[in-house]
VOGU-3710 file (C-alpha; in Angstrom, 3 decimals, decimal comma):
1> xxxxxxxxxx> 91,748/151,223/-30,783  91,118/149,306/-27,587  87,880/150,454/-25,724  87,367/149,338/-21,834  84,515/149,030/-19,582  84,754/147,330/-16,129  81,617/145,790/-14,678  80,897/143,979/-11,692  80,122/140,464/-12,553  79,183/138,143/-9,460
11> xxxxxxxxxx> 81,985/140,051/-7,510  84,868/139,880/-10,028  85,786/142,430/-12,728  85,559/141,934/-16,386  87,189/144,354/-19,375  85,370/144,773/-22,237  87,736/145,533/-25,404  86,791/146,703/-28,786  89,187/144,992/-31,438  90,693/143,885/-28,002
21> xxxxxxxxxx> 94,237/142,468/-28,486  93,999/138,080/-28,368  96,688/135,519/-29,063  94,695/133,006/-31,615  95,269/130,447/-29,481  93,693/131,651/-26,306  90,433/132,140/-29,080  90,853/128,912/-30,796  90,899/127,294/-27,386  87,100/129,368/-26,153
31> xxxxxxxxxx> 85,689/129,128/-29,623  86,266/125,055/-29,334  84,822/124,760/-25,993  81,474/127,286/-26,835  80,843/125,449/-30,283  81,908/122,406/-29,367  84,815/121,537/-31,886  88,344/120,028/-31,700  91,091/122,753/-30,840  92,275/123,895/-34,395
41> xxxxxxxxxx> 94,770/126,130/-35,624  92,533/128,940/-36,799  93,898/131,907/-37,707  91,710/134,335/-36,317  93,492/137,758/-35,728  94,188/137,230/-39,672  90,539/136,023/-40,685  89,036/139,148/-38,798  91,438/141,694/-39,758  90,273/140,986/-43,062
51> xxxxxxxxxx> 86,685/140,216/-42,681  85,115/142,492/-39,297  84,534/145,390/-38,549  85,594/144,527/-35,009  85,393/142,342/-32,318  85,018/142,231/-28,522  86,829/140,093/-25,851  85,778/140,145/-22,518  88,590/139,064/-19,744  88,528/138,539/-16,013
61> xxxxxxxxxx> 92,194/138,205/-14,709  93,684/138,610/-18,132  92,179/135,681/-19,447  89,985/135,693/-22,533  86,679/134,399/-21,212  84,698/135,852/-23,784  84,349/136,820/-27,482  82,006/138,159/-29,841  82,528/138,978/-33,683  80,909/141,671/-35,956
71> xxxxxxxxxx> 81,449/141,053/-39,648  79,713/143,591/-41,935  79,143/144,883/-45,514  81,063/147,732/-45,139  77,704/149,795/-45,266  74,886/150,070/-42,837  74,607/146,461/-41,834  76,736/144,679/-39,096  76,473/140,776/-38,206  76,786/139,042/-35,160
81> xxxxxxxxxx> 78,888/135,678/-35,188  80,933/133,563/-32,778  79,369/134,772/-29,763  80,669/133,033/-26,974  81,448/132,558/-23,204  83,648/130,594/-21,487  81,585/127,185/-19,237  82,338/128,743/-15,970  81,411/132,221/-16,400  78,328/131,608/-18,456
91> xxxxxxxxxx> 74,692/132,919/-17,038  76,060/136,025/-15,448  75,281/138,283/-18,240  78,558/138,641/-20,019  77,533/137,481/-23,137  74,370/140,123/-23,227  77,478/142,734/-22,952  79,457/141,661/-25,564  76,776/142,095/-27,776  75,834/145,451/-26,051
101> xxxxxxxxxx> 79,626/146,725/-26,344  79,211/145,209/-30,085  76,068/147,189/-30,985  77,666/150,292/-29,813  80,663/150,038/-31,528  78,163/149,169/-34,700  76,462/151,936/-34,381  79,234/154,570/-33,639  80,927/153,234/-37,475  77,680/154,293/-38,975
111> xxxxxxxxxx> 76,141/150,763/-38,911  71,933/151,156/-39,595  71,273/147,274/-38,618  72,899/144,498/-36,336  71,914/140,799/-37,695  72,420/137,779/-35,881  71,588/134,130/-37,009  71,129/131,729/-34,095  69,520/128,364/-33,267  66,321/127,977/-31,267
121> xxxxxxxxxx> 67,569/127,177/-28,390  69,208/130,590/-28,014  65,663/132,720/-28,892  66,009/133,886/-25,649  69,524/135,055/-25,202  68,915/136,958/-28,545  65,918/138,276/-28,259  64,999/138,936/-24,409  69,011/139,173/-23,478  70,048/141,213/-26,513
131> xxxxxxxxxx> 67,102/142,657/-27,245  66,847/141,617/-30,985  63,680/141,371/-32,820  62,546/138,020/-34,532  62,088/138,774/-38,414  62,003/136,034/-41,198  65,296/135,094/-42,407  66,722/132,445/-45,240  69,610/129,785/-45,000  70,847/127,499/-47,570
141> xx> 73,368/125,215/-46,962  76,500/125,206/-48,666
//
């Protein structure tokens, strides 16, 4: 099921898309440059068909210039992961949508709770953005 919404982003459209059709290529390529990694060859229409609940792409043109991820336990909570927006059309409030579109579509499957793990430096995208609420959390490294 493909869900759209247009908004007008610094004068240029963008499409929103729940479990939005991508070529894992086009994602491998976004997910290196947000994250900082080598291009792989992850296979990521595989690794979330298995693992998410959905996912949302966000294009301008037809190109995938942004992505967000929500894994869950197949209950009442949903996670955020991979959140991500391509250099140029960062700071213009596209990633605060994908995770608006993602909440929705979170809460419409029956979801209770939306997690998200992040690193300092993004408090404020999170929490002021998104709208999340700081709570104590654990990590251990594998």
């Amino acid at each position: 099921m493909t869900i759209t919404d247009e908004t007008a982003t610094g004068g240029e459209a963008i499409t929103y898309e729940w479990r939005g059709e991508f070529e894992d290529a086009a994602l491998e390529a976004l997910h290196a440059e947000g994250f900082g990694h080598p291009v792989g060859r992850t296979g990521w229409r595989a690794r979330l068909l298995r693992h998410s609940l959905g996912w949302v792409c966000a294009r301008s043109g037809g190109r995938l210039i942004g992505f967000v991820n929500v894994a869950w336990d197949g209950g009442e909570h949903a996670f955020v992961l991979d959140t991500v927006v391509a250099r140029e059309h960062r700071s213009r409030g596209i990633g605060a949508e994908l995770v608006a579109t993602a909440a929705r579509r979170a809460r419409a499957a029956g979801c209770a709770w939306l997690h998200v793990d992040h690193e300092a430096r993004l408090r404020p995208f999170y929490l002021d953005a998104c709208g999340f609420r700081e709570t104590a959390a654990g990590l251990l490294a594998l």
